[in-house]
PyMOL Python script that loads the backbone (N, CA, C, O; Angstrom):
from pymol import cmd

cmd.read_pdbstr("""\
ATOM      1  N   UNK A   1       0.838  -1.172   0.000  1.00  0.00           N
ATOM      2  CA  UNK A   1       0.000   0.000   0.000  1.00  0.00           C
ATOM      3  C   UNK A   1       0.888   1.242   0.000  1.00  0.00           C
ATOM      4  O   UNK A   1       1.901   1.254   0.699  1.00  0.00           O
ATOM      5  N   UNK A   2       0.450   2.587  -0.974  1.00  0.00           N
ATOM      6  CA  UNK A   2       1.446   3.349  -0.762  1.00  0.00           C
ATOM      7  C   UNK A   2       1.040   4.698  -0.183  1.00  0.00           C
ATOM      8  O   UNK A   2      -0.081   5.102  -0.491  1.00  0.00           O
ATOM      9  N   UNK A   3       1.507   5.164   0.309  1.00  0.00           N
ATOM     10  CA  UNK A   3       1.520   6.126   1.310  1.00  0.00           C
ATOM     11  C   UNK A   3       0.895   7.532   0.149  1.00  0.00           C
ATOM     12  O   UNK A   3       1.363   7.754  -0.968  1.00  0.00           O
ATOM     13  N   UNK A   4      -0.331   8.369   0.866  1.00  0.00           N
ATOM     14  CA  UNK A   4      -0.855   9.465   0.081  1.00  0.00           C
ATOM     15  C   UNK A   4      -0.819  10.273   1.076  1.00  0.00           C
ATOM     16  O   UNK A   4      -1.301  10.265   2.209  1.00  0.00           O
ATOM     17  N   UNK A   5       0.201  11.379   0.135  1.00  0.00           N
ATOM     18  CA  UNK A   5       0.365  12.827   1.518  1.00  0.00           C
ATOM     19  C   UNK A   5      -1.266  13.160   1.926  1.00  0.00           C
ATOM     20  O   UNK A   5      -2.228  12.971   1.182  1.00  0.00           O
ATOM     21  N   UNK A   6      -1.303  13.713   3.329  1.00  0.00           N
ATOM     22  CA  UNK A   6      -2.346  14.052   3.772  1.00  0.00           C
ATOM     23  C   UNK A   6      -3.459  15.772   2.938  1.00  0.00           C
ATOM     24  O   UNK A   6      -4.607  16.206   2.842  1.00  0.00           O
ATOM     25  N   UNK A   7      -1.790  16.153   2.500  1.00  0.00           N
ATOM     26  CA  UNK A   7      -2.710  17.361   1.824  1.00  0.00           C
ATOM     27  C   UNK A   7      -3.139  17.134   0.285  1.00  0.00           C
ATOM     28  O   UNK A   7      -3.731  18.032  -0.314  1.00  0.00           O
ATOM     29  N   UNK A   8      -2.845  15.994  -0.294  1.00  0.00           N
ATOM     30  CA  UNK A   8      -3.235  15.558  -1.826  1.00  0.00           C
ATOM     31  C   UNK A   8      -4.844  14.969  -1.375  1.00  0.00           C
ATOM     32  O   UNK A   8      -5.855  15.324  -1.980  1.00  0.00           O
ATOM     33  N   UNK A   9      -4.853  14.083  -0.289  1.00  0.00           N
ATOM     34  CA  UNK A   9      -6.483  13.735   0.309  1.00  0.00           C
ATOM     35  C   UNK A   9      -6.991  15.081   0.510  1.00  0.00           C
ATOM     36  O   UNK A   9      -8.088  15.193  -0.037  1.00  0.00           O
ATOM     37  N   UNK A  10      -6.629  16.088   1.057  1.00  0.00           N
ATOM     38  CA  UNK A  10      -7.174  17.702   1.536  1.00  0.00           C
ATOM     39  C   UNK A  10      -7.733  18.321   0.387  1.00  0.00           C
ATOM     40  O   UNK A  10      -8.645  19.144   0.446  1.00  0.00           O
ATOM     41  N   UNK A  11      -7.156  17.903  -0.729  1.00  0.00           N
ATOM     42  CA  UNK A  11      -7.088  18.942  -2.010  1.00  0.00           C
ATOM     43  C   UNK A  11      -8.554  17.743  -2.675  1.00  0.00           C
ATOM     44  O   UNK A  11      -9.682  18.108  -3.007  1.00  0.00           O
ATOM     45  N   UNK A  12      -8.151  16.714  -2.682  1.00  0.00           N
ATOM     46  CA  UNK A  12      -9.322  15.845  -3.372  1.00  0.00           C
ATOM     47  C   UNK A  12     -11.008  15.942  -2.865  1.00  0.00           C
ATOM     48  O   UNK A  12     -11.995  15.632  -3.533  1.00  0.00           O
ATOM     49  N   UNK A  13     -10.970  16.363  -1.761  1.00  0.00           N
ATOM     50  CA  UNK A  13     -11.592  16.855  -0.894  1.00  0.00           C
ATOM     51  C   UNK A  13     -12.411  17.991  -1.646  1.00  0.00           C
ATOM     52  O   UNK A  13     -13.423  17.882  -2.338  1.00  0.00           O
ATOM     53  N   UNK A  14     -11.637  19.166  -1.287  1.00  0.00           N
ATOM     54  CA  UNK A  14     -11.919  20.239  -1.765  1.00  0.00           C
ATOM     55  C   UNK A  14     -12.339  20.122  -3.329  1.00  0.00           C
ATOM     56  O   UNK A  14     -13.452  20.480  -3.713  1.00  0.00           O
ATOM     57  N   UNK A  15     -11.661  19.757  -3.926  1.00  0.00           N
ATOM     58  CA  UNK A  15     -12.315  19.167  -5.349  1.00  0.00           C
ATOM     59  C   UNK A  15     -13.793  18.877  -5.704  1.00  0.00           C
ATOM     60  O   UNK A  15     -14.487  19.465  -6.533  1.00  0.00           O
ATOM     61  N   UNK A  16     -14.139  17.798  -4.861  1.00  0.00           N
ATOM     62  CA  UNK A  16     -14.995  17.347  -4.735  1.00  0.00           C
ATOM     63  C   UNK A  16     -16.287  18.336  -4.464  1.00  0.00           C
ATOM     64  O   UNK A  16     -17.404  18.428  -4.974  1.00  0.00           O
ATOM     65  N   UNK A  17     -15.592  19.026  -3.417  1.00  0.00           N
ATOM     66  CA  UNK A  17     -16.754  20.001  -3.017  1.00  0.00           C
ATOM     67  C   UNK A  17     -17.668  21.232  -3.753  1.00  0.00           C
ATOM     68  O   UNK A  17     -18.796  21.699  -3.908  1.00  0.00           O
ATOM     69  N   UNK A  18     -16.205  21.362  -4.077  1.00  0.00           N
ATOM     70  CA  UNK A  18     -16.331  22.757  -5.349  1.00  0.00           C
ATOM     71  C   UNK A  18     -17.198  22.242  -6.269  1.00  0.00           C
ATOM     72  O   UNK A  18     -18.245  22.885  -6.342  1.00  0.00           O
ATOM     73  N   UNK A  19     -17.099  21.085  -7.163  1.00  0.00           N
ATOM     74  CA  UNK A  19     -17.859  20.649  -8.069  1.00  0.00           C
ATOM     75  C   UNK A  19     -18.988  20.630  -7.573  1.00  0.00           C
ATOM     76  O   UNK A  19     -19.886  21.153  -8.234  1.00  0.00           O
ATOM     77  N   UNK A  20     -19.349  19.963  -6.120  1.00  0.00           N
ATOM     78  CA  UNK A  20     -20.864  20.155  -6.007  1.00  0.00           C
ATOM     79  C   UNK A  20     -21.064  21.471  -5.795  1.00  0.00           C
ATOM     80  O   UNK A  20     -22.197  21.637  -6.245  1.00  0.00           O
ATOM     81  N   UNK A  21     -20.797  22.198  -5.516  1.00  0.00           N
ATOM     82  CA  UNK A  21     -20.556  23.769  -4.839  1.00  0.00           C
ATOM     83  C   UNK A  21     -21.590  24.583  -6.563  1.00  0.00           C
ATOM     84  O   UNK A  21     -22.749  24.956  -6.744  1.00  0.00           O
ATOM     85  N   UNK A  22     -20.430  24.516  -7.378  1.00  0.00           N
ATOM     86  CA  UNK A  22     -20.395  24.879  -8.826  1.00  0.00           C
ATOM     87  C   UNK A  22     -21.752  24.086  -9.247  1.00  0.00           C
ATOM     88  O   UNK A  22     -22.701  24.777  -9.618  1.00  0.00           O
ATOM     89  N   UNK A  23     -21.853  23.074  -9.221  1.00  0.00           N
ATOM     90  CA  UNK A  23     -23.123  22.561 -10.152  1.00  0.00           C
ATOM     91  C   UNK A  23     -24.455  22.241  -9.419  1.00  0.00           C
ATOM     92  O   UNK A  23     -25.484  21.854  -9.973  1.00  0.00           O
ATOM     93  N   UNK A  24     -24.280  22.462  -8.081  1.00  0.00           N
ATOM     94  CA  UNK A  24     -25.738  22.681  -7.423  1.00  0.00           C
ATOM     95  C   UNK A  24     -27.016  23.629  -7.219  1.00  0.00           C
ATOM     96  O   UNK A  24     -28.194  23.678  -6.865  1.00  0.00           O
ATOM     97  N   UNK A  25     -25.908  24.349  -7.705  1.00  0.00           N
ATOM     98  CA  UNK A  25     -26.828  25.882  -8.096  1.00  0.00           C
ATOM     99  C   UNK A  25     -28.110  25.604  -9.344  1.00  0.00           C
ATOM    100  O   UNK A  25     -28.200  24.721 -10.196  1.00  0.00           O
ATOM    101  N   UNK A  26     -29.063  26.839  -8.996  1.00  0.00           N
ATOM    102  CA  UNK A  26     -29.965  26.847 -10.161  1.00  0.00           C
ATOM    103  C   UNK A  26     -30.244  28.247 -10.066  1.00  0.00           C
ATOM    104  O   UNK A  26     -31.001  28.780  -9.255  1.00  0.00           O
ATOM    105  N   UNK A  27     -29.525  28.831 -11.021  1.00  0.00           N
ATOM    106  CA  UNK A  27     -29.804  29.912 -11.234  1.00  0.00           C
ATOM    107  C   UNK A  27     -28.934  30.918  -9.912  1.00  0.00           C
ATOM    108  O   UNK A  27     -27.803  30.757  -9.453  1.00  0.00           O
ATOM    109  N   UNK A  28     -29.757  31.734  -9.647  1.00  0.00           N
ATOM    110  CA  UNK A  28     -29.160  32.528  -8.322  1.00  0.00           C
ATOM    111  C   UNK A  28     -28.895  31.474  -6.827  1.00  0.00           C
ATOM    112  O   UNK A  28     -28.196  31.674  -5.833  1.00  0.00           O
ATOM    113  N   UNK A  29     -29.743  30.380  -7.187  1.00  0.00           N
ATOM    114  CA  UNK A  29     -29.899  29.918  -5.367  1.00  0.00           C
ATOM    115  C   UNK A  29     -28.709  29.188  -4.728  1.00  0.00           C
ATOM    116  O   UNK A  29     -27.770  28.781  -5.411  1.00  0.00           O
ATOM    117  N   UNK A  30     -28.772  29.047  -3.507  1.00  0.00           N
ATOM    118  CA  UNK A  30     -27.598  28.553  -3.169  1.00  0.00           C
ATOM    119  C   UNK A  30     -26.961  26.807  -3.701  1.00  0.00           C
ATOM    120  O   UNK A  30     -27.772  26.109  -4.310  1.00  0.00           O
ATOM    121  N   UNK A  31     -26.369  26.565  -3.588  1.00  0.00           N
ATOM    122  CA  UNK A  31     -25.899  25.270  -3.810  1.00  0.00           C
ATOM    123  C   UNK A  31     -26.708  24.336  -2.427  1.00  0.00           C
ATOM    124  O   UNK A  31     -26.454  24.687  -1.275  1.00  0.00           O
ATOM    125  N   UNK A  32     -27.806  22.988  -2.723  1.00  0.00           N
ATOM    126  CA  UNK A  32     -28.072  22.232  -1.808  1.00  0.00           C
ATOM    127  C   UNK A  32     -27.675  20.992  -1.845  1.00  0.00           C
ATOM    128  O   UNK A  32     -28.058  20.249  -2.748  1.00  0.00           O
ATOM    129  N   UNK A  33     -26.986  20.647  -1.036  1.00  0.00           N
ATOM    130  CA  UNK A  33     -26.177  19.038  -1.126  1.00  0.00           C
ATOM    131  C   UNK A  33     -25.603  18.929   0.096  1.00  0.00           C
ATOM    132  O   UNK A  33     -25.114  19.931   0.618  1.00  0.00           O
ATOM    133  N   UNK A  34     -25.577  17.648   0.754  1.00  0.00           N
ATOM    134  CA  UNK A  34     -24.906  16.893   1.452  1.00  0.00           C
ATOM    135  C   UNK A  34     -23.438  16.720   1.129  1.00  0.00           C
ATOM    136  O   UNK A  34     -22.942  16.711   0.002  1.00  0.00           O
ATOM    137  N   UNK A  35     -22.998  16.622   1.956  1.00  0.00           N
ATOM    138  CA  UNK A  35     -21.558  16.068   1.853  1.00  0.00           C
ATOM    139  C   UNK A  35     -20.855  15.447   2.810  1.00  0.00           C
ATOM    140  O   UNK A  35     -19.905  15.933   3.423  1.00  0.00           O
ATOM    141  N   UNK A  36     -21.237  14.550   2.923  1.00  0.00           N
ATOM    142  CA  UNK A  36     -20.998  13.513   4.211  1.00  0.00           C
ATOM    143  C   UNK A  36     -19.415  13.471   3.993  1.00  0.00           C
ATOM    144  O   UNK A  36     -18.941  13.593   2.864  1.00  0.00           O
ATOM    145  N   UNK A  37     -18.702  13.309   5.009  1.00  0.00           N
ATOM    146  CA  UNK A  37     -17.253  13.000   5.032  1.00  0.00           C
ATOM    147  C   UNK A  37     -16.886  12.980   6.616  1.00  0.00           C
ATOM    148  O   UNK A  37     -17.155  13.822   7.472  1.00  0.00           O
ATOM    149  N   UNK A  38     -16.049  11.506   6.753  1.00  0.00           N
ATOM    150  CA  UNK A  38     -15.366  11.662   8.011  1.00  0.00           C
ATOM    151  C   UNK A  38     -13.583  11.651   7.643  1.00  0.00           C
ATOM    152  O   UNK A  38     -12.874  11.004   6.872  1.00  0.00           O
ATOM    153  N   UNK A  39     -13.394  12.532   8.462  1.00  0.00           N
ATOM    154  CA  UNK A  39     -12.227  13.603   8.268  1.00  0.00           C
ATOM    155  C   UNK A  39     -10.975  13.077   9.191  1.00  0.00           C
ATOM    156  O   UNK A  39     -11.045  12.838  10.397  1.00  0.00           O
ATOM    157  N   UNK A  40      -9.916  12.959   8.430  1.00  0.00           N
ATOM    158  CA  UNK A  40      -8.632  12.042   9.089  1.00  0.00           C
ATOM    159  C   UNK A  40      -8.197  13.237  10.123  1.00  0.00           C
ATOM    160  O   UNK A  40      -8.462  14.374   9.734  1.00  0.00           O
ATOM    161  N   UNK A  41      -7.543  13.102  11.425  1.00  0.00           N
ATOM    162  CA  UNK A  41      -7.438  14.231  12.333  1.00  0.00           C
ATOM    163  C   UNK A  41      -5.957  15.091  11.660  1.00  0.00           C
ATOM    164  O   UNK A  41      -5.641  16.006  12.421  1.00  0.00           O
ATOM    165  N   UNK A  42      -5.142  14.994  10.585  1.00  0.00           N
ATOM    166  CA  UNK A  42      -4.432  15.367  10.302  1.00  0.00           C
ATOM    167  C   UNK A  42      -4.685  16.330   8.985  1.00  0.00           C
ATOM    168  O   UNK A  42      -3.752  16.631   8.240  1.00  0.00           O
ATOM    169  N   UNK A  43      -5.788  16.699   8.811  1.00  0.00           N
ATOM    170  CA  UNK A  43      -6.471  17.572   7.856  1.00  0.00           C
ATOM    171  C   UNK A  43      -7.807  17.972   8.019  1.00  0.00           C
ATOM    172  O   UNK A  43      -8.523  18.274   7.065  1.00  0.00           O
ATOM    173  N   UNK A  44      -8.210  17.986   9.323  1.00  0.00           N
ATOM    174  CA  UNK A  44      -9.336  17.888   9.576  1.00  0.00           C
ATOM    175  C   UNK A  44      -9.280  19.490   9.879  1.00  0.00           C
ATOM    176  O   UNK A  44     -10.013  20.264   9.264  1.00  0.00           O
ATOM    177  N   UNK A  45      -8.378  19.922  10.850  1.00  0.00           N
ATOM    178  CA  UNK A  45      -8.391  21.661  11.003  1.00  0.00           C
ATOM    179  C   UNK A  45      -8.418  22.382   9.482  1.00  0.00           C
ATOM    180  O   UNK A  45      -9.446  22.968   9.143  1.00  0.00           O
ATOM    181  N   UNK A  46      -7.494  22.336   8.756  1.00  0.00           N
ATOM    182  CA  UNK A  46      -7.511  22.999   7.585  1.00  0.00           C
ATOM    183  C   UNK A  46      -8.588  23.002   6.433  1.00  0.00           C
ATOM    184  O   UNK A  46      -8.821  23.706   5.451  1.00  0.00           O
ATOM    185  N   UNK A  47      -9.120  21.911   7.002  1.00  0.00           N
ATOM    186  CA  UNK A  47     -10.662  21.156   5.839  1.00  0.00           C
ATOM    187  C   UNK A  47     -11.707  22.214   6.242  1.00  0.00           C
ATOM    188  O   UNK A  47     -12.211  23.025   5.466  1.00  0.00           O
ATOM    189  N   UNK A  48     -12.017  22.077   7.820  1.00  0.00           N
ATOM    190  CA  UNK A  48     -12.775  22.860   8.441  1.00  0.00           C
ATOM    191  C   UNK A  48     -12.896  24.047   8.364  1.00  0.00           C
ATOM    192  O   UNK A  48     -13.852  24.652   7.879  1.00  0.00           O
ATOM    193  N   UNK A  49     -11.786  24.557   8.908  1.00  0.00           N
ATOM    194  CA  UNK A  49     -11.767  26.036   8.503  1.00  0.00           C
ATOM    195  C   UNK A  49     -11.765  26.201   6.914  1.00  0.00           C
ATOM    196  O   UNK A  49     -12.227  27.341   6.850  1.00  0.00           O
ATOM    197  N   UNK A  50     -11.584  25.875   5.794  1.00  0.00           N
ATOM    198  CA  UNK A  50     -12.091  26.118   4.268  1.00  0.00           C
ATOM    199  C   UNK A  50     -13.335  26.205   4.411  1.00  0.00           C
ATOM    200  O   UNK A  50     -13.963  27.181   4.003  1.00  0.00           O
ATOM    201  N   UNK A  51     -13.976  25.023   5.119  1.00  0.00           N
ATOM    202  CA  UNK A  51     -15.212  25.721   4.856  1.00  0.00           C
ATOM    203  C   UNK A  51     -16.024  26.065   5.557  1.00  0.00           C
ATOM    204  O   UNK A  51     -17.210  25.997   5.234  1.00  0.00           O
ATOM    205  N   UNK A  52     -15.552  26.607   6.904  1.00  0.00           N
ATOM    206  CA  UNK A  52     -16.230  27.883   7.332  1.00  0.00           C
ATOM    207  C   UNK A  52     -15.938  29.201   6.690  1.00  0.00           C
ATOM    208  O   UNK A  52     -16.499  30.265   6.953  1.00  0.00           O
ATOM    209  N   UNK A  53     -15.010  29.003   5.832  1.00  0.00           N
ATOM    210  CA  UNK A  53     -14.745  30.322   4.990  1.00  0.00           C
ATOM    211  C   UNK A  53     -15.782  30.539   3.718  1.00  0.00           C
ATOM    212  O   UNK A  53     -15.735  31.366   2.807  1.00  0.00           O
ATOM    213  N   UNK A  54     -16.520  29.725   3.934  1.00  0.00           N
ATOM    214  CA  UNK A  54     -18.054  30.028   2.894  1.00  0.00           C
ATOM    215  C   UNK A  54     -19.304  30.773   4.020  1.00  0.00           C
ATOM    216  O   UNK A  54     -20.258  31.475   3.686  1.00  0.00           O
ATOM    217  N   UNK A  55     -18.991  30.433   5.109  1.00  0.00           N
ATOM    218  CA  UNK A  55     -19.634  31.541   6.115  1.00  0.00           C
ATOM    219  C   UNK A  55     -20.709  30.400   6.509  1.00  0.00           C
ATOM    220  O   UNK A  55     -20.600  29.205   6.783  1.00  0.00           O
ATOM    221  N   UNK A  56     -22.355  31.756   6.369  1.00  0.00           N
ATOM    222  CA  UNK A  56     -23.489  30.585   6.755  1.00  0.00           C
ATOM    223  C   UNK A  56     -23.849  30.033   5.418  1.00  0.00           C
ATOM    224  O   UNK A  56     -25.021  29.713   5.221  1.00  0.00           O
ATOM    225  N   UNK A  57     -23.144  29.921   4.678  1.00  0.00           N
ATOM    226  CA  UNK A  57     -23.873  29.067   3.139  1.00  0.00           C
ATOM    227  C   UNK A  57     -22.984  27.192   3.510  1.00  0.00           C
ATOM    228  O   UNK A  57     -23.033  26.325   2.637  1.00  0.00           O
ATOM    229  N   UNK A  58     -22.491  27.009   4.467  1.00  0.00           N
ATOM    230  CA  UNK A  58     -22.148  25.751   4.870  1.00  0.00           C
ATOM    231  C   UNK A  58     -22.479  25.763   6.064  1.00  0.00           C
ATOM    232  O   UNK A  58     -22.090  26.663   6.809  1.00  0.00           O
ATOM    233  N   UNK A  59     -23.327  24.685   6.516  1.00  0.00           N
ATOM    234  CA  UNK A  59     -23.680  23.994   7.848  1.00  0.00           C
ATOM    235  C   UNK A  59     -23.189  22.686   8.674  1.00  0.00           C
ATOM    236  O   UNK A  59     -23.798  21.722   8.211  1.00  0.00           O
ATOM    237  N   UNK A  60     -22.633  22.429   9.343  1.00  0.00           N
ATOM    238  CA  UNK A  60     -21.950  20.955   9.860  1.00  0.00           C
ATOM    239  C   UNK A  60     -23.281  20.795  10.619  1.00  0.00           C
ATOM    240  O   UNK A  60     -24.115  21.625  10.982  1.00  0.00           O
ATOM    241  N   UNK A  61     -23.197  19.226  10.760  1.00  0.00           N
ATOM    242  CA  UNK A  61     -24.271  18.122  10.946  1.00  0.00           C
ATOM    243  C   UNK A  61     -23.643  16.751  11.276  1.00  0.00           C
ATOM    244  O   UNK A  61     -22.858  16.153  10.541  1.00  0.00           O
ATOM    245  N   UNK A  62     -23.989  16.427  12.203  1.00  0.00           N
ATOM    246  CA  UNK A  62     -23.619  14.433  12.424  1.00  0.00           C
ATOM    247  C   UNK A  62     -24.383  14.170  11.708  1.00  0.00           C
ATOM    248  O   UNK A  62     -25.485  14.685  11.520  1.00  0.00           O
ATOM    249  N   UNK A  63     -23.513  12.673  10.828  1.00  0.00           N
ATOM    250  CA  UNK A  63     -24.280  11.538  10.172  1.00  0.00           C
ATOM    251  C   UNK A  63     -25.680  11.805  10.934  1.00  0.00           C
ATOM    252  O   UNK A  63     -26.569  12.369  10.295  1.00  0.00           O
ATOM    253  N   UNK A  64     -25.909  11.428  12.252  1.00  0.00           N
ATOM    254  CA  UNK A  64     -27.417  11.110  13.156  1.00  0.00           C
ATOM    255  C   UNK A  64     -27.963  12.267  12.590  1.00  0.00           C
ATOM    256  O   UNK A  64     -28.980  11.940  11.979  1.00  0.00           O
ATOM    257  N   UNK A  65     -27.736  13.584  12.505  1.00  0.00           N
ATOM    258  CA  UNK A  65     -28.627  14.534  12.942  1.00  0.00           C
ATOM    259  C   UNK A  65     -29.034  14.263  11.022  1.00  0.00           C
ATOM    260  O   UNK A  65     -30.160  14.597  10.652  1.00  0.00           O
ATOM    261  N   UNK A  66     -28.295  13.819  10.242  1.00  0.00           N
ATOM    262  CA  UNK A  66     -28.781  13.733   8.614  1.00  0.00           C
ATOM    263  C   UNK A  66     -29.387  12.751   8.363  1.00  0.00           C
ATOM    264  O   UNK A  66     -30.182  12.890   7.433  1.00  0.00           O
ATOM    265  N   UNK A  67     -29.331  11.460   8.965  1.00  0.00           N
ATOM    266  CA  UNK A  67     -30.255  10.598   8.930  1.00  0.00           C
ATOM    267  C   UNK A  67     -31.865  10.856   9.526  1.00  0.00           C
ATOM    268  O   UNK A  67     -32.877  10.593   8.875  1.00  0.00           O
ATOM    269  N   UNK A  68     -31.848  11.459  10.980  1.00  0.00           N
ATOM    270  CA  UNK A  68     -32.923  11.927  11.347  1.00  0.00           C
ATOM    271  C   UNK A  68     -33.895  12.880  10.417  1.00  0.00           C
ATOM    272  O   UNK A  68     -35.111  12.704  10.348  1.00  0.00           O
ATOM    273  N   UNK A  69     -33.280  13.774   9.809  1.00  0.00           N
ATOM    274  CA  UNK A  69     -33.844  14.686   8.791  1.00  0.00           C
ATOM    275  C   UNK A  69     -34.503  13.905   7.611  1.00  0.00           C
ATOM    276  O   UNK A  69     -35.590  13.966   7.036  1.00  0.00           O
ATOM    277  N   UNK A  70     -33.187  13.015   7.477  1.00  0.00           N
ATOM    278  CA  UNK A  70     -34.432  12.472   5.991  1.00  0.00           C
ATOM    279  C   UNK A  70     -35.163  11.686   6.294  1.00  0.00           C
ATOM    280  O   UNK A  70     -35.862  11.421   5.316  1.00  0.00           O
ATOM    281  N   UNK A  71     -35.550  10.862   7.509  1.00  0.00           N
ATOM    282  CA  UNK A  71     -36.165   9.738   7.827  1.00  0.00           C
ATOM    283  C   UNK A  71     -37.624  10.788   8.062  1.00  0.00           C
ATOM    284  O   UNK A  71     -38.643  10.427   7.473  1.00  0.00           O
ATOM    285  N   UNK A  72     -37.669  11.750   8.709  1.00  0.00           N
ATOM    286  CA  UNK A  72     -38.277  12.560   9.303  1.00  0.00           C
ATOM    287  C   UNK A  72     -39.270  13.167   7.323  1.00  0.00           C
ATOM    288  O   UNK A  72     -40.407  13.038   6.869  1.00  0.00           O
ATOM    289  N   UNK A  73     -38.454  13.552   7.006  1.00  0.00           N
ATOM    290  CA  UNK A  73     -39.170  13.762   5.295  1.00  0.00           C
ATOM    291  C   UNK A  73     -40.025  12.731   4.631  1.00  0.00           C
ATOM    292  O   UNK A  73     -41.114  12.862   4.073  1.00  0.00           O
ATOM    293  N   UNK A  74     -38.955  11.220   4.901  1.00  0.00           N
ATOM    294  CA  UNK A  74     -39.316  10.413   4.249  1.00  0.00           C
ATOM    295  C   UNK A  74     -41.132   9.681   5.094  1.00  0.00           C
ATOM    296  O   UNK A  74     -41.960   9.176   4.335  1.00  0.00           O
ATOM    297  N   UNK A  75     -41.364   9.760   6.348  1.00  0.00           N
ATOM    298  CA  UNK A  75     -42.158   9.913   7.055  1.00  0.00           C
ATOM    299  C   UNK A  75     -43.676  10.351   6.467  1.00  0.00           C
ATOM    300  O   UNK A  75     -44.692   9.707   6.204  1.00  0.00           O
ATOM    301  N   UNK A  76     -43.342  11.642   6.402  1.00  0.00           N
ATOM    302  CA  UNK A  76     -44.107  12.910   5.595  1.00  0.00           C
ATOM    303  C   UNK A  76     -44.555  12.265   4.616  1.00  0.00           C
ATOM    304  O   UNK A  76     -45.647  11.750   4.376  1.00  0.00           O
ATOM    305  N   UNK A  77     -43.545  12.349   4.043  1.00  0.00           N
ATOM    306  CA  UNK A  77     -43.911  11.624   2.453  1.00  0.00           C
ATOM    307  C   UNK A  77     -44.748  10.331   2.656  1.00  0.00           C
ATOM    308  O   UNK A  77     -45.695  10.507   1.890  1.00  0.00           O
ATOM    309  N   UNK A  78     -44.878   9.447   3.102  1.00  0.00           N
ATOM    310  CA  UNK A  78     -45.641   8.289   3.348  1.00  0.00           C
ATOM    311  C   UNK A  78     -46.919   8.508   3.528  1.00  0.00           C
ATOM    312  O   UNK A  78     -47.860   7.937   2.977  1.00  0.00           O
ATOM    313  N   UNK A  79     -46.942   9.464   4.421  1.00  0.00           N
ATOM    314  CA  UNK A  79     -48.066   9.526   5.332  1.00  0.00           C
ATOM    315  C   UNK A  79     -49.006  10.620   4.808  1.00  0.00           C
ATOM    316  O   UNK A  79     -50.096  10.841   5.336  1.00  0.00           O
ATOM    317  N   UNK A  80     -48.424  11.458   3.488  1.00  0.00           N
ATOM    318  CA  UNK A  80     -49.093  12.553   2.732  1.00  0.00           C
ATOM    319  C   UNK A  80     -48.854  13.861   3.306  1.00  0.00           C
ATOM    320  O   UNK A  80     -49.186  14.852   2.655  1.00  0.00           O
ATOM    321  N   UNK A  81     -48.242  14.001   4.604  1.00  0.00           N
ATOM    322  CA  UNK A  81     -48.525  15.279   5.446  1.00  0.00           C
ATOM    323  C   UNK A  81     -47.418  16.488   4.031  1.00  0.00           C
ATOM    324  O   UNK A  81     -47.303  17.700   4.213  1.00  0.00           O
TER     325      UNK A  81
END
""", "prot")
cmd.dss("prot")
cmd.show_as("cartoon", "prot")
cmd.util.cbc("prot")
cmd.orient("prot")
């Protein structure tokens, strides 16, 4: 197995994001998407702070608190409400 610097994972990361960032939009509105990721503790400060540097247009959430949400929709949806 060969060894991947921690900031080439940081950057793939960010990659990732941007693209959803960039193509989630419609029109003026904000970008809406999930982005689940658990974060190695050796890039986890620098990850973080990137993207609190989008301000309040990024929100952190536990897996739980994102599962609860959609179970909670998906609910709704069943039940017609």
């Amino acid at each position: 197995m060969e060894y991947v610097s921690t900031r080439v994972v940081e950057q793939i990361w960010k990659d990732k994001f941007m693209w959803l960032w960039e193509h989630g939009k419609e029109g003026n509105e904000a970008a809406d998407f999930v982005f689940p990721i658990l974060i190695h503790p050796d890039t986890s400060d620098r990850f973080v702070k990137w993207l609190q540097g989008f301000g309040d247009s990024v929100q952190f959430y536990t897996h739980e608190q994102i599962a609860t949400a959609w179970l909670s929709v998906k609910q709704k949806e069943v039940l017609g409400i």
